[in-house]
N, C-alpha and C positions, 0 to 999 in steps of 0.2 A: 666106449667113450669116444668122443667125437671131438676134434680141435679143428679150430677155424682158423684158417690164415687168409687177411687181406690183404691184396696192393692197389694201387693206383697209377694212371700213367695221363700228362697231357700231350704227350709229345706223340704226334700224328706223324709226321713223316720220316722222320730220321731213327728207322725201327729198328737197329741196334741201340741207340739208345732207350728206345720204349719197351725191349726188352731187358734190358739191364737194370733200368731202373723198379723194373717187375720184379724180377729174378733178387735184388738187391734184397727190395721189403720182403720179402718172404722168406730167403737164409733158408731153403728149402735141404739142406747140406744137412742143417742143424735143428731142424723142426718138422722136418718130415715123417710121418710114420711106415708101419710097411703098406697101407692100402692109402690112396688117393683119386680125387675128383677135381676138377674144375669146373665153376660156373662163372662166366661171364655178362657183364653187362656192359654198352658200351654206344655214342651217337654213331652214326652211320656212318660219318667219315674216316670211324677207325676201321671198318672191312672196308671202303673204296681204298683207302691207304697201304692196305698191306699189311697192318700194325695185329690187327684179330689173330692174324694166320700167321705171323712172327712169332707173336706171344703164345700162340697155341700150341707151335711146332716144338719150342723152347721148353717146353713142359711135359717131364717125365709120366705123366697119363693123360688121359684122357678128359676131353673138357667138355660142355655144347656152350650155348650163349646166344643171347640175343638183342636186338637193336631195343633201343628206348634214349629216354631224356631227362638229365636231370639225374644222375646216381650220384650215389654217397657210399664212402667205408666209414669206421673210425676214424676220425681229425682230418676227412679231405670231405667233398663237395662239388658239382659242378656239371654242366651238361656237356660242354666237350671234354669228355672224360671217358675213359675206360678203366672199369672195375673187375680185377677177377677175386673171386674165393676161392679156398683149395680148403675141402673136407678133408681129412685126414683122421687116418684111425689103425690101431694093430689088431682088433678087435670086429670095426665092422668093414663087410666088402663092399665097392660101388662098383657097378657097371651103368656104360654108359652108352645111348647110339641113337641113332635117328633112322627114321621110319621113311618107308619111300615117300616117293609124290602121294598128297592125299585130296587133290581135288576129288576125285573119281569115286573112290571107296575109301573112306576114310577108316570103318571098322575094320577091313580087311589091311591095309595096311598100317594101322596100331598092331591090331593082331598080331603079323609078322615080326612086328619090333617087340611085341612084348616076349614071341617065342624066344626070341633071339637072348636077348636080358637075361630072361628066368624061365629057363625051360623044365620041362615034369621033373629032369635029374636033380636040379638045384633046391633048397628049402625056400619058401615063399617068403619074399621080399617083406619088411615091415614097415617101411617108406617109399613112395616116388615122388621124385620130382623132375619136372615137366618147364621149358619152355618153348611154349605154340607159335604155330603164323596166325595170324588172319586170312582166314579163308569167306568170298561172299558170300555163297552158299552152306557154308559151314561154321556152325557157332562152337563156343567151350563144353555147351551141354553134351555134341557131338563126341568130344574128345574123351567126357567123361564114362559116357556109356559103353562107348569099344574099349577102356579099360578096365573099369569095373565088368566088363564083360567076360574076360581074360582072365583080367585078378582076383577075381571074389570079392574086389573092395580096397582092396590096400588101399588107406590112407593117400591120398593125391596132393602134395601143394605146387605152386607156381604160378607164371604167369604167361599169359600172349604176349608176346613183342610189341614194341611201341614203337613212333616216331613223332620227330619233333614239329613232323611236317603236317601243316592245315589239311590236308589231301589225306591224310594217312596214309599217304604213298611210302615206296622204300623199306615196309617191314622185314625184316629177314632174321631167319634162325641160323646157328652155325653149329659145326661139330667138327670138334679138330682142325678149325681154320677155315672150313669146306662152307659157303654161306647157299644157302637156300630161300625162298619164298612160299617154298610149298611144303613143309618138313615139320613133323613133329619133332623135338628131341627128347631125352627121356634118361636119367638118371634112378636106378634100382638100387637100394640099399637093402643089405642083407647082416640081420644079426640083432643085437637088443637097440635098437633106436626107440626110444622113446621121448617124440617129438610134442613139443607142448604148442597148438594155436590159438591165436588172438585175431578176431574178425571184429571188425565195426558196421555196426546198422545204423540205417536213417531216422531217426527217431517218426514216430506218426503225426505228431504234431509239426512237422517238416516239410509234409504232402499235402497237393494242390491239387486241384480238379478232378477229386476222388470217385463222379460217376462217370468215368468214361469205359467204354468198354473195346475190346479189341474185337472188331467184329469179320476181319478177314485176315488171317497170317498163313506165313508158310516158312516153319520152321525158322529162321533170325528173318524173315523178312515182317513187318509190320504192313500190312498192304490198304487196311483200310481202319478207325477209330469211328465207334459210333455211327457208324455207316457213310460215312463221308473218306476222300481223299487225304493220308496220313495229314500232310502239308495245309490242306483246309481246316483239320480239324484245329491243326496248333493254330493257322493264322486268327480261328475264332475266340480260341481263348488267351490271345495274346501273348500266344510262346512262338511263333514267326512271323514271317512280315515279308512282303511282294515275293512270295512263293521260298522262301530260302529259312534256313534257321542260323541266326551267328552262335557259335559256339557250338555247336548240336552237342559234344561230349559232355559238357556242362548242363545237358537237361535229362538226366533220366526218368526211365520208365521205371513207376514203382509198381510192380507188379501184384496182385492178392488173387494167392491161388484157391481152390473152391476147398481145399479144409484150413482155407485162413492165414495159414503161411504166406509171406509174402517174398520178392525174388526181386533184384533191383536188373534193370536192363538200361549199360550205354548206346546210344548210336553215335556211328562214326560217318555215314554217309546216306546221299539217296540216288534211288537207280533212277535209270530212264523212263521207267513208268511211272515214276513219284513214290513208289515203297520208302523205305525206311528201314537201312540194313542196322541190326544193333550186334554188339559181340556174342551176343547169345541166345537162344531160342525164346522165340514169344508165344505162347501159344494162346490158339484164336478161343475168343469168347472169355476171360480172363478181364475182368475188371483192371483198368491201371486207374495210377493220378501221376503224376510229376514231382519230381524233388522242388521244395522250395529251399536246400541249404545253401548257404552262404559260404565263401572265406572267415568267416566266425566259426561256422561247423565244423570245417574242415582242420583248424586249428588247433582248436578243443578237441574235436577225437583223437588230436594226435599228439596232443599232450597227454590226453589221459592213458593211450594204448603204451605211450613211449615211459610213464609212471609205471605201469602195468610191467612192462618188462624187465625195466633195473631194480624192478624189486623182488625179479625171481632169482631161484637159485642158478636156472642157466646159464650160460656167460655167452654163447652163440646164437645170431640172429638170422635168418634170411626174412626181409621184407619185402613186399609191395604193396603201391598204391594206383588207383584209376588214375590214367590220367583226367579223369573228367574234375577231380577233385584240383587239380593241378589250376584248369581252367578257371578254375569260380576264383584264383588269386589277381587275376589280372595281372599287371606286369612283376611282381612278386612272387617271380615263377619258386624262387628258393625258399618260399615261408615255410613250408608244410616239413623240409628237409630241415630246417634250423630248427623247428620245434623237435625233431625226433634227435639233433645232435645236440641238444642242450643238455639233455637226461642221459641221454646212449653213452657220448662219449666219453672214454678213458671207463667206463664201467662193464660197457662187452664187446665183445667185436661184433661186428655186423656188416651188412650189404642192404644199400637202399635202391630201388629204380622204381619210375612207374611203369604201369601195365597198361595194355590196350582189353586185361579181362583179369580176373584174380581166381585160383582153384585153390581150394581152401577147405577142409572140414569143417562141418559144425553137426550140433548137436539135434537128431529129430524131437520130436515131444515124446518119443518113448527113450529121448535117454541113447537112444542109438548114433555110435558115431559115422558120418553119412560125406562123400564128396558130394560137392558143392560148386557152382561157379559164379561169380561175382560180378558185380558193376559200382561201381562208388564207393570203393570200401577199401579199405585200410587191412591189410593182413601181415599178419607175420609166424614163424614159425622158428620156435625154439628148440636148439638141440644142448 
């Protein structure tokens, strides 16, 4: 059995108070079990502050955590906010750590960190979870393959770090206070978890411009659509305009792969050649179209995911969402957060932030449970 403890802190600079106020909600004295985790989320100015690595050091195990905008616990909300949870349990073990630099070789350094986790002595993990960088040349799919490489598969959820910044500048993962830009981190649970997930798709009546084809990629880059320059092809069908796109997160790639399956792809930027970096791999020849959903879709999915959940017998959450979903609200950055606290709240505890990608199981068409990596979608994971 697994118990979730949340807290919250606004208090950026006066970090005895932001860990007091931590330590306070938590009564970790009196709710602690014998094994423990920390996962944080949290805007950026709580690692420029000091506050990450106060709150982290203050904390009798081990934690990672990552930047984003916009978190929620039970009964709080807000984007300059810092959120942590502490899994707790007598029953199952976490280990937890972060991987070297993974520009270079990314499989080889998951590798390392997953030897380290759960080596041949230990029983294999029945959960991980994961919060990523963004890497340019390196998408989720990346992350997913060097673990499932290791693992045999162990179930994966999480998310990539976010920021609140147009640039998607400043992403950064943490471990034990320690902030990085190039790190995976990586939490191993070991013992009977039995995690229940809830993913959201784009409905097909949602999708726009469904004969385009990807006719040049490389690995997350989009290099050419239809044979034309990524940026020419949108200005044609009037998803950009004088070489630029506004919002790019807010337009994905809905991807249908060749046995029909289909894969949603964010971008968050374009390189100097005019590519088109998205969080995760596109691969070339690969029919897309584009999301047409609204702030109506986004609202609706997330009333119905957030029904979904207070009607299970679970009582614990971890959630994320795209930030691209966040975008389609316009300046109503907190909607999609007040539709999940209408239902959530006082009925489970939970953890909300967006993701700049979402790792998440679903089901293949044989029935088989399969990691997965996301773009526009809504996930969560029940323990």
């Amino acid at each position: 059995m697994i118990r979730m403890l949340t807290a919250y802190t606004r208090e950026i600079d006066d970090l005895e108070a932001a860990v007091n106020e931590i330590l306070e909600q938590l009564n970790l004295n009196e709710r602690l079990l014998r094994h423990g985790v920390g996962i944080l989320s949290f805007h950026p100015e709580f690692l420029d502050s000091g506050a990450v690595r106060a709150v982290s050091e203050a904390l009798p195990f081990d934690s990672i955590g990552g930047t984003t905008c916009n978190v929620a616990v039970d009964g709080a909300m807000g984007d300059l906010m810092l959120t942590l949870t502490v899994l707790t349990s007598d029953d199952i073990v976490f280990r937890a750590g972060a991987s070297l630099p993974i520009e270079d070789d990314p499989q080889e350094a998951i590798k390392e960190l997953y030897s380290r986790l759960a080596p041949p002595s230990l029983e294999r993990p029945s959960l991980l979870f994961t919060l990523a960088p963004v890497i340019s040349h390196t998408g989720g799919d990346d992350f997913i393959e060097a673990l499932d490489t290791v693992s045999g598969g162990v179930p994966l959820f999480g998310s990539m770090a976010f920021t609140y910044r147009p640039d998607f500048g400043g992403i950064e993962t943490c471990w034990n206070g320690n902030r990085y830009s190039n790190v995976l981190t990586l939490i191993a649970m070991f013992g009977e978890v039995k995690p229940e997930f809830h993913l959201t798709f784009i409905p097909k009546d949602n999708i726009i411009q469904q004969n385009a084809v990807i006719t040049q990629a490389a690995k997350n880059q989009v290099q050419s659509i239809n044979g034309q320059a990524p940026l020419q092809y949108l200005e044609s069908v009037g998803l950009a305009e004088n070489g630029s796109i506004a919002g790019i997160a807010s337009i994905p790639f809905v991807l249908t792969l060749p046995d029909g399956s289909q894969m949603v792809r964010s971008a968050y930027g374009v390189t100097d050649e005019g590519y088109i970096l998205a969080f995760g791999a596109v691969p070339q020849g690969v029919k897309t179209g584009f999301s047409g959903c609204g702030a109506e879709f986004v609202l609706q999915s997330a009333r119905e995911t957030a029904q979904t959940m207070a009607s299970s017998k679970a009582r614990n959450a971890l959630i994320f969402a795209c930030g691209g979903r966040q975008s389609t609200l316009g300046p109503s950055t907190e909607a999609e957060t007040k539709e999940l606290a209408k239902l959530l709240d006082n009925r489970i505890s939970y953890q909300f932030a967006y993701s700049g990608g979402e790792f998440c199981p679903m089901r293949n068409r044989n029935g088989k449970l399969v990691n997965r990596f996301h773009n526009f979608s809504l996930i969560a994971c029940l323990l």
